[in-house]
C-alpha positions in Angstrom: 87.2 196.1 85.1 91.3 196.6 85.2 90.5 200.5 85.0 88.7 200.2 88.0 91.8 199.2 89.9 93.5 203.0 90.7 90.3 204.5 91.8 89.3 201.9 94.0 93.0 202.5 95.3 92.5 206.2 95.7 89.4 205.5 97.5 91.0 203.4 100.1 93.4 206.2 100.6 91.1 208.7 101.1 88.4 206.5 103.2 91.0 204.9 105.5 91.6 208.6 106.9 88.4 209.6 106.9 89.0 212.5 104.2 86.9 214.3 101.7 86.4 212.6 98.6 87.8 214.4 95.6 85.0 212.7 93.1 81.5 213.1 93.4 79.7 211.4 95.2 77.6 209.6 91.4 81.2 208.6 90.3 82.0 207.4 93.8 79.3 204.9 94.1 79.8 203.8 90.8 83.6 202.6 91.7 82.3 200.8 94.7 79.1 199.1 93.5 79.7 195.7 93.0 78.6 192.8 90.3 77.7 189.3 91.3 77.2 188.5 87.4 80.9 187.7 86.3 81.1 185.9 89.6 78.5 183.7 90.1 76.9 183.1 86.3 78.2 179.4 86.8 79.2 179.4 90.7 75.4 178.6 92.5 75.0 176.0 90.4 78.3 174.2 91.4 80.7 173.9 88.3 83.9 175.8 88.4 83.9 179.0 86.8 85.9 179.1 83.7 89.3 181.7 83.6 87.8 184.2 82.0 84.6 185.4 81.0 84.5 188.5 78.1 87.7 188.5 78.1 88.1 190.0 81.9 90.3 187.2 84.2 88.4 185.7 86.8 91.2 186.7 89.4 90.8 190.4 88.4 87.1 190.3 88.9 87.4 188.4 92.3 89.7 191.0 93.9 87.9 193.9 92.4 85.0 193.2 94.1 86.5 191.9 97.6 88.2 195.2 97.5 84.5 196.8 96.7 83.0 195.2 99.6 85.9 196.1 101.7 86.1 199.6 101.1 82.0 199.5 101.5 82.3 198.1 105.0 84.9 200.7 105.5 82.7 203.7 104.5 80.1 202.6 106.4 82.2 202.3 109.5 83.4 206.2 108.9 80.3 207.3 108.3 78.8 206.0 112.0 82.2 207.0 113.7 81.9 209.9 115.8 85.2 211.8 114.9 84.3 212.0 111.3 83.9 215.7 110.0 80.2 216.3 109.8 80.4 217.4 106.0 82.9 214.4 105.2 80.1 212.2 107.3 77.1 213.6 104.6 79.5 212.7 101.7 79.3 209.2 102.9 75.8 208.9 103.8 74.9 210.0 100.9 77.2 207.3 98.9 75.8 204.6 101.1 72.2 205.4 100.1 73.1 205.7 96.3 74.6 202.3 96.5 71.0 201.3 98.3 69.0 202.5 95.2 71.3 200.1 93.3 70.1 197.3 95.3 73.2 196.9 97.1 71.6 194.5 99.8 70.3 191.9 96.7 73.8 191.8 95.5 75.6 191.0 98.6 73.1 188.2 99.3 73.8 186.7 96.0 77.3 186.7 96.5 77.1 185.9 100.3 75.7 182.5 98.5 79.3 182.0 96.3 81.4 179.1 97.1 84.4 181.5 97.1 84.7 181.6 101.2 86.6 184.5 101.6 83.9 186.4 99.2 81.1 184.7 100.9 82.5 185.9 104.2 83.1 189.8 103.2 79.6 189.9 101.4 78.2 188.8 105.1 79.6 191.3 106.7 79.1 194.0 104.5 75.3 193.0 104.6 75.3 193.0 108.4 77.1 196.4 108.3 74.6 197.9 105.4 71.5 196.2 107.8 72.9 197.8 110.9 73.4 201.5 109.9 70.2 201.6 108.3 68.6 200.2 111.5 70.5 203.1 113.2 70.1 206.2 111.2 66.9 205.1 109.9 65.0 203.3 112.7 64.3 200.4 110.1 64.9 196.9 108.9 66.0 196.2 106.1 63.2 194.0 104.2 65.4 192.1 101.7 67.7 190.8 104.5 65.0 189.7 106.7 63.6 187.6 103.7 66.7 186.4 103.2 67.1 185.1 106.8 63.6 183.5 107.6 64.0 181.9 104.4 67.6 180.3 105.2 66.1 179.5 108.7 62.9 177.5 107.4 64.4 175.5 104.4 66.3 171.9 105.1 69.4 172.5 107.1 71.9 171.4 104.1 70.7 174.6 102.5 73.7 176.5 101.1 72.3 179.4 102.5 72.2 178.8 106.1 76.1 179.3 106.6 76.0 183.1 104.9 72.6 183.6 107.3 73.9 182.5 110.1 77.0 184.7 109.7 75.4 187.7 109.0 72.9 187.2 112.4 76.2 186.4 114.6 77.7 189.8 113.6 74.0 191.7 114.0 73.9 190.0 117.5 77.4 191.5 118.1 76.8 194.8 117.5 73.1 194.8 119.0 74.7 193.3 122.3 77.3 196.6 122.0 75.4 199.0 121.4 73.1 199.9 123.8 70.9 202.1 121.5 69.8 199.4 119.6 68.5 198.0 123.0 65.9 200.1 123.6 62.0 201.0 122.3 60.4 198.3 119.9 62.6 198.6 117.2 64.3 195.3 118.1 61.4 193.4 119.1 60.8 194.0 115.2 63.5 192.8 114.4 63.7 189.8 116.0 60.4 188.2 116.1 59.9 187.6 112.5 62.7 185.5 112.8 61.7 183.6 116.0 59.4 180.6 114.7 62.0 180.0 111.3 65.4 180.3 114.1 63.3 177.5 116.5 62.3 175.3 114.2 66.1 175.3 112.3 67.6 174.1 115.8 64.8 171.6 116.0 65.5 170.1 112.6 69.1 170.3 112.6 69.7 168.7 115.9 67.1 165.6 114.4 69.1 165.6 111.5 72.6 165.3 113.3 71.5 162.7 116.0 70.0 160.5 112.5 73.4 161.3 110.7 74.7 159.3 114.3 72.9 155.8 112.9 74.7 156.1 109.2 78.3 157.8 109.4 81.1 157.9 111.9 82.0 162.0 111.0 80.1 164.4 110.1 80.0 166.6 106.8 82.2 169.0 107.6 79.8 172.3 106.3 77.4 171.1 108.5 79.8 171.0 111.6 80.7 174.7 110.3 77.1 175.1 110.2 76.5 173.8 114.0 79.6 176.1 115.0 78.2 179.4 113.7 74.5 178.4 115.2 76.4 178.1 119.0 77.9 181.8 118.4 74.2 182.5 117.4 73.2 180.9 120.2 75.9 182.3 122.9 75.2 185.9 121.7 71.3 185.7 122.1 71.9 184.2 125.9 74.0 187.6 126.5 71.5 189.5 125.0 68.5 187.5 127.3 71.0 188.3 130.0 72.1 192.0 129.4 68.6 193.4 128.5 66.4 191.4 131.6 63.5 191.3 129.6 62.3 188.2 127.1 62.9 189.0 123.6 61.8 187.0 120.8 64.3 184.9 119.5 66.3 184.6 123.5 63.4 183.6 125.4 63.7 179.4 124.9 67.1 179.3 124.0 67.9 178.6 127.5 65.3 176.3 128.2 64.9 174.7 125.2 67.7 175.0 122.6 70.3 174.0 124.9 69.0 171.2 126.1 68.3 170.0 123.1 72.4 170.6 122.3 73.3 167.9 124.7 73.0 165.6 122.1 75.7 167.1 120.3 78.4 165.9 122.9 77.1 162.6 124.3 76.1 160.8 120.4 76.8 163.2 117.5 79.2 162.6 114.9 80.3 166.2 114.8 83.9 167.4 115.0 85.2 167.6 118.2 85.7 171.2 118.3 81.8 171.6 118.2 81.1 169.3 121.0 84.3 171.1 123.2 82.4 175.2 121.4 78.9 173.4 123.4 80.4 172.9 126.6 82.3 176.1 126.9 79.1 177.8 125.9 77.2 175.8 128.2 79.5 177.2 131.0 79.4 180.5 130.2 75.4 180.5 130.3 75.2 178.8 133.7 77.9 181.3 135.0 76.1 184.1 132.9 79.0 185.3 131.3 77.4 184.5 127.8 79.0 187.1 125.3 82.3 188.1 126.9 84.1 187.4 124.3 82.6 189.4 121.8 81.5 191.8 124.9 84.6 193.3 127.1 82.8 195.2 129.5 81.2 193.4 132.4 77.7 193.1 133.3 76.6 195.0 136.6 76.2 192.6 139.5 74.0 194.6 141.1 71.4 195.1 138.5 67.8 193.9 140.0 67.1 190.0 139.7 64.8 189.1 136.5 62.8 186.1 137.8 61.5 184.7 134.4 65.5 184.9 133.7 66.1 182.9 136.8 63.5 180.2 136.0 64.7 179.5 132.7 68.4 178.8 134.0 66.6 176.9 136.5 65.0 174.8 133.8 68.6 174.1 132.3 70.0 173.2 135.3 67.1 170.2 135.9 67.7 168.9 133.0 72.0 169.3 132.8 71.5 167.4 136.5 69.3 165.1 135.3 71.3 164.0 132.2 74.2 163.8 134.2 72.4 161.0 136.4 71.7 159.1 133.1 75.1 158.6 132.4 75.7 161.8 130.5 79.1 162.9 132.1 81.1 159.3 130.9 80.1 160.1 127.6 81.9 163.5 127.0 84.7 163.3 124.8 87.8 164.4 126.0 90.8 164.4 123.6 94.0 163.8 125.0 95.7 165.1 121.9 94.0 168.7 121.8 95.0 170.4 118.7 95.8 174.4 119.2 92.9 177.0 118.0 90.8 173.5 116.9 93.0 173.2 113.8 94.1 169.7 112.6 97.6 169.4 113.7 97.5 167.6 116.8 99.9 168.0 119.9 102.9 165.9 119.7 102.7 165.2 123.4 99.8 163.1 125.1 97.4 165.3 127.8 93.7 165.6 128.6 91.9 168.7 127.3 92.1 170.6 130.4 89.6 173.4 128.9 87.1 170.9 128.6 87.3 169.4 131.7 87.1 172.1 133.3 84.3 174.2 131.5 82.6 169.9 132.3 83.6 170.7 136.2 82.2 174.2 136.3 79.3 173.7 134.9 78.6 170.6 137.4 78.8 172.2 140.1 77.1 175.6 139.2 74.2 174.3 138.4 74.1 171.6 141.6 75.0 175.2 143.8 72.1 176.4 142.0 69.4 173.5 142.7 70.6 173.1 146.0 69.6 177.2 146.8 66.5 176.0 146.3 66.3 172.8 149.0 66.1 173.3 152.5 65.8 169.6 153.5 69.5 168.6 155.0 69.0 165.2 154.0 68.4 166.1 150.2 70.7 168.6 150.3 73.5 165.6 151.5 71.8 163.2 148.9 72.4 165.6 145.8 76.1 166.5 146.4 76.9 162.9 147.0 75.4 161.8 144.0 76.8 164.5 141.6 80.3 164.7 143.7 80.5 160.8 142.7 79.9 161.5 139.2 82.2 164.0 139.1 85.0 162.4 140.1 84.2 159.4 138.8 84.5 161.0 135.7 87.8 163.1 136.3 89.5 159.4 137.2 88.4 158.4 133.9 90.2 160.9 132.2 92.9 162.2 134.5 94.1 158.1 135.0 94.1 158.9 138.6 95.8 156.0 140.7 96.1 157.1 144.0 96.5 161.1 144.7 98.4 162.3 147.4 96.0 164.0 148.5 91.7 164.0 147.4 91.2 167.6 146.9 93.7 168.1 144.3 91.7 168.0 141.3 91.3 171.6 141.4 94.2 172.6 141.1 94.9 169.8 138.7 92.3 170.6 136.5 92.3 174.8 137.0 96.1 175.5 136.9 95.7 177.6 133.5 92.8 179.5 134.6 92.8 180.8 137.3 89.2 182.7 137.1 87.6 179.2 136.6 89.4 178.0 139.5 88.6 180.9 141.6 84.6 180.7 140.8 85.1 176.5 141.6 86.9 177.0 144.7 83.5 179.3 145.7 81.5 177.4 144.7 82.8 174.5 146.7 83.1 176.9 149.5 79.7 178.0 149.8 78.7 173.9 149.1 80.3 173.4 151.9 79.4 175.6 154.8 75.5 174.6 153.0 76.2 171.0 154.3 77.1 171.6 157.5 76.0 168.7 159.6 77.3 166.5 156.4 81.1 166.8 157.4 80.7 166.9 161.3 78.4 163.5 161.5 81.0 160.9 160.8 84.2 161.4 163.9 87.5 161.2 162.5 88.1 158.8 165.2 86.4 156.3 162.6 89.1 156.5 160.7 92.4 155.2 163.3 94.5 154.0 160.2 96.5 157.1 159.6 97.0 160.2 157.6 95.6 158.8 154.9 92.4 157.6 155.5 91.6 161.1 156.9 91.5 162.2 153.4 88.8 159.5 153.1 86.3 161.9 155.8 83.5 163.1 153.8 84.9 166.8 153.0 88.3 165.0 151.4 86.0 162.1 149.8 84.0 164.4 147.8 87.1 166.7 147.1 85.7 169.6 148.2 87.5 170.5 151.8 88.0 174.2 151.8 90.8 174.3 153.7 92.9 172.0 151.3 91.4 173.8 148.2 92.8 177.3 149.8 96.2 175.6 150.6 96.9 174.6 147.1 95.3 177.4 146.0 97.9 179.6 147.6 100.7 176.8 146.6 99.7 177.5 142.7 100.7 181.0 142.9 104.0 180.4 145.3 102.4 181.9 148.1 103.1 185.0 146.2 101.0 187.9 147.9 101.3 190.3 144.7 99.2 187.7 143.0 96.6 187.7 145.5 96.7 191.5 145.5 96.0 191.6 141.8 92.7 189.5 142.4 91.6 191.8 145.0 91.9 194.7 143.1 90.1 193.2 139.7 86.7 194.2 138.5 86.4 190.8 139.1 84.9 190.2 142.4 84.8 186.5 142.7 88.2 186.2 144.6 87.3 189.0 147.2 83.7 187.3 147.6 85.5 183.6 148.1 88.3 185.3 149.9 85.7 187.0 152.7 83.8 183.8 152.9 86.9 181.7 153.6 88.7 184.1 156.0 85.2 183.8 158.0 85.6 180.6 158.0 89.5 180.1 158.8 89.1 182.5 161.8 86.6 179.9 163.7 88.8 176.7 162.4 92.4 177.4 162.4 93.2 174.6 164.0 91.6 172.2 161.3 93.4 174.8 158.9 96.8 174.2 161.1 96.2 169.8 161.0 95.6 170.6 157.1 98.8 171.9 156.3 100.7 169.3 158.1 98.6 166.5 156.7 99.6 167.9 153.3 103.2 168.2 154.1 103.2 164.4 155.0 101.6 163.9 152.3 104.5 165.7 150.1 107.8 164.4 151.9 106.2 161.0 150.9 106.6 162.3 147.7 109.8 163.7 148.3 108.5 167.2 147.5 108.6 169.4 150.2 111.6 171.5 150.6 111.1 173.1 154.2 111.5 169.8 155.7 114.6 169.6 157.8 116.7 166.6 156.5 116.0 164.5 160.0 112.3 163.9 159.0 112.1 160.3 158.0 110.9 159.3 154.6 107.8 157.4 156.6 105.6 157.8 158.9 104.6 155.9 161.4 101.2 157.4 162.4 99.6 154.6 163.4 97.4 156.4 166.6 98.6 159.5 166.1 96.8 161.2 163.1 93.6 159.4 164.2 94.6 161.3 168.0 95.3 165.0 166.2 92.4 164.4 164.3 89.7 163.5 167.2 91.3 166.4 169.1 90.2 168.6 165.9 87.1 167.3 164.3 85.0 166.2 167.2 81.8 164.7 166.2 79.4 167.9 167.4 81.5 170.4 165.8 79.4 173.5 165.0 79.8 175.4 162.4 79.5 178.9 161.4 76.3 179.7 159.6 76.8 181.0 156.4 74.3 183.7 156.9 75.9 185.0 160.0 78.9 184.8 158.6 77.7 186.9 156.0 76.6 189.4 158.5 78.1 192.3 160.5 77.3 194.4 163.6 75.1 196.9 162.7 77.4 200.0 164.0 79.6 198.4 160.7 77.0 197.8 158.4 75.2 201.3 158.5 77.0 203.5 156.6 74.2 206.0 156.5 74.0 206.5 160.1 77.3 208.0 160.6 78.1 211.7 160.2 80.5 212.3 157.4 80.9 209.1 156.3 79.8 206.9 152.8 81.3 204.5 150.4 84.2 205.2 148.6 84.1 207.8 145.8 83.8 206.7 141.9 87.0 208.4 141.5 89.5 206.6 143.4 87.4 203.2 141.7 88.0 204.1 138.1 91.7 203.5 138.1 90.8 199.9 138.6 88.0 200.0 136.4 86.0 198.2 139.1 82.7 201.2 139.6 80.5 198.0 138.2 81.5 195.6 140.5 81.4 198.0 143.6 77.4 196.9 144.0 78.6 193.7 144.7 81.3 194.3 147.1 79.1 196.3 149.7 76.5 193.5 149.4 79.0 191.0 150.2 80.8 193.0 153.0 79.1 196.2 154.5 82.5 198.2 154.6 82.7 200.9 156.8 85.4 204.2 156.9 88.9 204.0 157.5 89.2 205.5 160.9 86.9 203.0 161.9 88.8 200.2 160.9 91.7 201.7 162.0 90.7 202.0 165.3 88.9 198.5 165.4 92.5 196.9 163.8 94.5 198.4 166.6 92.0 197.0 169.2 92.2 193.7 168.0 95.9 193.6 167.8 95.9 194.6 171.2 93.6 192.2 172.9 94.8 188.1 172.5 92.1 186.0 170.0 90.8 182.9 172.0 89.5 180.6 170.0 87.8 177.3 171.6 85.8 174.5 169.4 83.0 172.9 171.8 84.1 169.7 173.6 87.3 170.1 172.6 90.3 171.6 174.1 91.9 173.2 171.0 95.6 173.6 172.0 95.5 170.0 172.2 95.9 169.8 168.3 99.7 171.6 168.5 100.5 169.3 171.5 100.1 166.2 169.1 101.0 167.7 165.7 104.2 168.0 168.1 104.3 164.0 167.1 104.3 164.2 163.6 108.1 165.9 164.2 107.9 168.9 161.5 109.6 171.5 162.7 109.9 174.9 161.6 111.7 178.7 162.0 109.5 181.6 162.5 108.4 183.7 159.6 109.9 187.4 159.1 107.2 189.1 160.3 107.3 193.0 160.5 104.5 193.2 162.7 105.5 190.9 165.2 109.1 190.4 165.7 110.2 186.4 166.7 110.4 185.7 170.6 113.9 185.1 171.8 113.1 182.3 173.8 112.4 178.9 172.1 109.1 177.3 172.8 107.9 173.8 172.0 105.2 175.3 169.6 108.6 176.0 167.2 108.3 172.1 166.2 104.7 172.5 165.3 105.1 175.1 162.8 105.4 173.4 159.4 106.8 174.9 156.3 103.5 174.8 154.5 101.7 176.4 157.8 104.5 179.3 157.6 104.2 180.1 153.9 100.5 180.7 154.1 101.1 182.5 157.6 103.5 184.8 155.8 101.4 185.6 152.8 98.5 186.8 154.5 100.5 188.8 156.9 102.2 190.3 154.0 98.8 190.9 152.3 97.2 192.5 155.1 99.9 194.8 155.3 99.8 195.6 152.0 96.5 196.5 151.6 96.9 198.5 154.6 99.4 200.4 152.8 97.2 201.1 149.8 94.3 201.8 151.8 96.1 204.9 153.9 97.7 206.0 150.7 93.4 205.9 149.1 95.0 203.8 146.4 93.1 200.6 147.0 89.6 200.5 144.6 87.1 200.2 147.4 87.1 200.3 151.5 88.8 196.9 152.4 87.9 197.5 156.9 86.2 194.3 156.8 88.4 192.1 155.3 91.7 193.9 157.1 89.6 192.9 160.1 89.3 189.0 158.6 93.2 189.1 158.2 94.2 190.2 161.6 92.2 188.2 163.3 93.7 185.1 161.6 97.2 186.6 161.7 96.9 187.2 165.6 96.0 183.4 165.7 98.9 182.7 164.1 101.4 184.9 166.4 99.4 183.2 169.7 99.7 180.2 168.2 103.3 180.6 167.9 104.0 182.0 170.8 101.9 179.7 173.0 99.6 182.1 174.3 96.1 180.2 172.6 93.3 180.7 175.2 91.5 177.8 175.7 
């Protein structure tokens, strides 16, 4: 078996670059093919294989053949590449199918079932790549393998063949979710449903079998928490696929509404390892948010592919029952680690922190699938009931974990929780947004005047009480990036279009609320000098406050008990001389080629749903209208410059921002000591972003037509300057 050492060498050589073979193609496969005998004459049956066996070293014959089943993984990869010389392509083929009449595929399934795991794990792959390019080039399944599986799938769940199954269908799934080929006729309906009554009956069975293992032992065997790992891959790759190919395919169709479910075992009384129960939770998340796959998948599915209802209805089905095992106590029972180990390894972190991952894959998950059951209530009062109930939950459960005395202010869990990812706290902040403007005659029935104490117990209004005021969440939103408009920029720009939807939605909002937006930030900069952490105060400002009166004065002023909100779906809307493209001569969307430099052509669907942008010179001439006419803005029943007249009392004072646009008026009005430093900051960075993506937009370097939301930024930026110069309408 030594003498097969140089060839196989020479083979890699040649393979690696794709070149002609110099043997033929007999001699070829005859270097490659490999033997399970040497290997596994003692191994299945569990004693340790002796040093050598006829006089060939045990260590030779393992390297020999993970080197075979290398170099056949290899071939097989060249021989499906598209720059491979056709003749060079034949030579391989034809080695591949040689190697098939030797019964390749029985071979790697023998020594897929080795206790060697680094030969058990090659053997897998090279049996998923051997059952892949015959299902390509040959429009077939490969018998032996399928055996193999629904076997492994029906016997008990200790067998020593479910791990080697299980790996072989996660990289299948992998390249079926790739490959869009694969995707199409009834090829895959073939084969998948053999495998659909042995794969539902597995999860069944092994999920019994883990909640009895509860009763007897504190930890788990840990195969079978290996075991449980690979089955969530399994699991998260068939919820892609259910996703990506909107239609029900065997094997996908329950594992929403069933399988899933059935998982939450797993993290509320399973003695499986922690980084199964923290794998559940992040795959939970990424079904409810369908971004199942994306880590085995780069490219983004299109948001503007048609709805599939029986998709919807099964999501709906795991949100009931998420919701209703969070209202049975499920949400104190998650583990979360304050000693998370990197990459779940066993070294733990030297210093002592909550798993913010899992909280916040916990959070997102919450409150997607309550945004989810409430789209489907119309009753007010149900609507007010659910959020309470879940929002209570929630936070209840982030206390618990977090150690939360007293924070400074309510609706800093977001940031607390989503400071490292910023996409999950982008999608939150939305969600809490659109929440929010759903509940409208929730915040507005309680008067602030309720609350005379002070500053503080304004956070306690029902907005700040169930942390999800949207004017706080933007603040410290901006205040996690530094007010850094460059950042904001780059979320505009993304093929993600979560920001721009959240950003439009909150702009619409801002523009009919400054003033709450203007209390907001100088609530929050109280809140920080208490804390001795806000730098733009002037060194006069006393360390306390006496408010006693005066908050609960700014804040009847500002939140008057009838105040009437924007509807969401109006605020959605635009005129229609804006939101008819078609009508207008010479004008349309944006062309695919000034998208593709952002890679964002699959998100552009999305963005004219969400905003109906119009041409240029359109918004151009619009823009220049606005800037030219003062913004009044007037809350009913309320005088709304009163606000500035008593923030005047709180005694923050301010200097005016550098703006460009608008230079600073030489004379000195009283409005100067109701600027605050958090009020300017967030002044300044949209002004600056405005501009910006004014700048890109002339230049056609900004990824899609941004009239609408240039139109959002001036109209809060002219608030601000009237604001500041005293000139608010009221």
């Amino acid at each position: 078996m030594e003498g097969l050492l140089p060839g196989l060498r020479e083979l890699y050589r040649v393979i690696l670059n794709a070149g002609s073979l110099q043997y033929d193609t007999q001699k070829c496969a005859a270097f490659l093919a490999p033997t399970s005998t040497v290997l596994l004459s003692t191994d299945i049956a569990g004693s340790t294989p002796p040093d050598n066996v006829g006089n060939v070293p045990v260590w030779c014959a393992r390297d020999i053949t993970a080197l075979q089943l290398s170099l056949i993984q290899m071939l097989i990869s060249k021989a499906e590449g598209r720059s491979t010389d056709p003749d060079v392509k034949r030579q391989y083929v034809c080695i591949v199918d040689l190697l098939q009449q030797a019964d390749l595929d029985s071979t790697l399934i023998c020594i897929s079932m080795a206790s060697d795991k680094v030969l058990s794990h090659l053997s897998s792959k090279c049996l998923s790549s051997l059952v892949l390019f015959q299902f390509k080039s040959k429009n077939e399944v490969n018998i032996r393998w399928l055996q193999f599986c629904m076997k492994s799938l029906s016997e008990s769940p200790r067998c020593y063949t479910l791990m080697p199954c299980l790996s072989s269908l996660v990289c299948v799934s992998k390249e079926l979710l790739r490959d869009e080929n694969l995707q199409q006729g009834d090829i895959l309906q073939a084969l998948l449903q053999p495998l659909d009554p042995a794969f539902e009956g597995l999860c069944s069975s092994l999920l019994s079998d883990v909640r009895a293992k509860h009763c007897q032992t504190p930890a788990l065997d840990p195969e079978l928490s290996c075991c449980i790992s690979c089955l969530l891959d399994l699991i998260e790759l068939l919820v892609a696929l259910r996703i990506k190919c909107q239609r029900s395919l065997p094997l996908c169709h329950k594992v929403l509404s069933v399988t899933i479910p059935q998982a939450f075992t797993l993290v509320s009384s399973s003695p499986v390892a922690y980084y199964v129960k923290r794998q559940f939770i992040l795959v939970l998340k990424k079904s409810l948010l369908k971004k199942a796959g994306e880590d085995f998948y780069p490219v983004l599915y299109s948001l503007s592919q048609p709805g599939d209802p029986v998709l919807e209805q099964e999501i709906m089905i795991l949100v009931l029952e998420l919701l209703n095992s969070i209202h049975q106590g499920w949400l104190l029972q998650v583990p979360v680690s304050d000693r998370i180990s990197c990459f779940g390894g066993s070294n733990k972190a030297s210093e002592s922190s909550p798993d913010l991952v899992v909280l916040a894959a916990v959070c997102l998950s919450v409150l997607k699938a309550l945004e989810i059951q409430l789209l489907e209530v119309t009753i007010c009062s149900i609507i007010e009931d659910k959020l309470q109930s879940v929002m209570d939950q929630l936070l209840a459960f982030l206390r618990h974990h977090l150690g939360w005395q007293k924070p400074c202010h309510p609706c800093e869990w977001v940031s607390l929780i989503f400071i490292e990812q910023d996409d999950d706290m982008l999608e939150v902040a939305n969600i809490l947004l659109k929440l929010y403007l759903r509940c409208q005659t929730l915040w507005s029935q309680v008067p602030a005047c309720a609350y005379p104490g002070g500053e503080m117990e304004i956070w306690d209004g029902i907005s700040h009480r169930f942390g999800c005021d949207p004017h706080c969440i933007f603040i410290l939103l901006l205040n996690n990036v530094a007010f850094d408009t460059s950042v904001l920029l780059d979320f505009l720009i993304s093929s993600e279009t979560c920001f721009l939807e959240y950003f439009v939605r909150y702009l619409k909002l801002l523009k009919e609320d400054w003033p709450r937006f203007c209390l907001t930030c100088t609530l929050l900069e109280l809140a920080s000098c208490r804390k001795g952490s806000a730098k733009d105060v002037p060194n006069d400002v006393p360390n306390s406050f006496s408010l006693q009166g005066q908050t609960a004065s700014v804040t009847a002023a500002v939140v008057p008990q009838n105040l009437a909100f924007v509807n969401l779906q109006e605020s959605l809307s635009l005129p229609t001389s804006i939101s008819d493209p078609i009508t207008k001569k010479n004008k349309g969307p944006i062309a695919p080629s000034q998208v593709s430099s952002y890679e964002c052509t699959s998100s552009l669907g999305a963005l004219q749903r969400l905003v109906a942008y119009d041409s240029s010179e359109d918004s151009e001439s619009e823009c220049s209208e606005e800037q030219d006419h003062p913004v009044t803005v007037q809350i009913p029943g309320t005088d709304s410059t009163d606000i500035y007249k008593q923030m005047g009392k709180l005694k923050l004072k301010g200097e005016y921002p550098a703006f460009s646009a608008t230079p600073a008026p030489t004379k000195t009005t009283d409005n100067t000591n109701l600027i605050t430093g958090t009020l300017l900051k967030s002044a300044r960075c949209l002004e600056e972003l405005q501009q910006a993506i004014n700048k890109l937009h002339k230049k056609q370097l900004f990824p899609y037509n941004p009239s609408a939301l240039l139109r959002l930024l001036i109209h809060v930026c002219t608030l601000n300057r009237e604001m500041r110069e005293g000139k608010i309408a009221h």
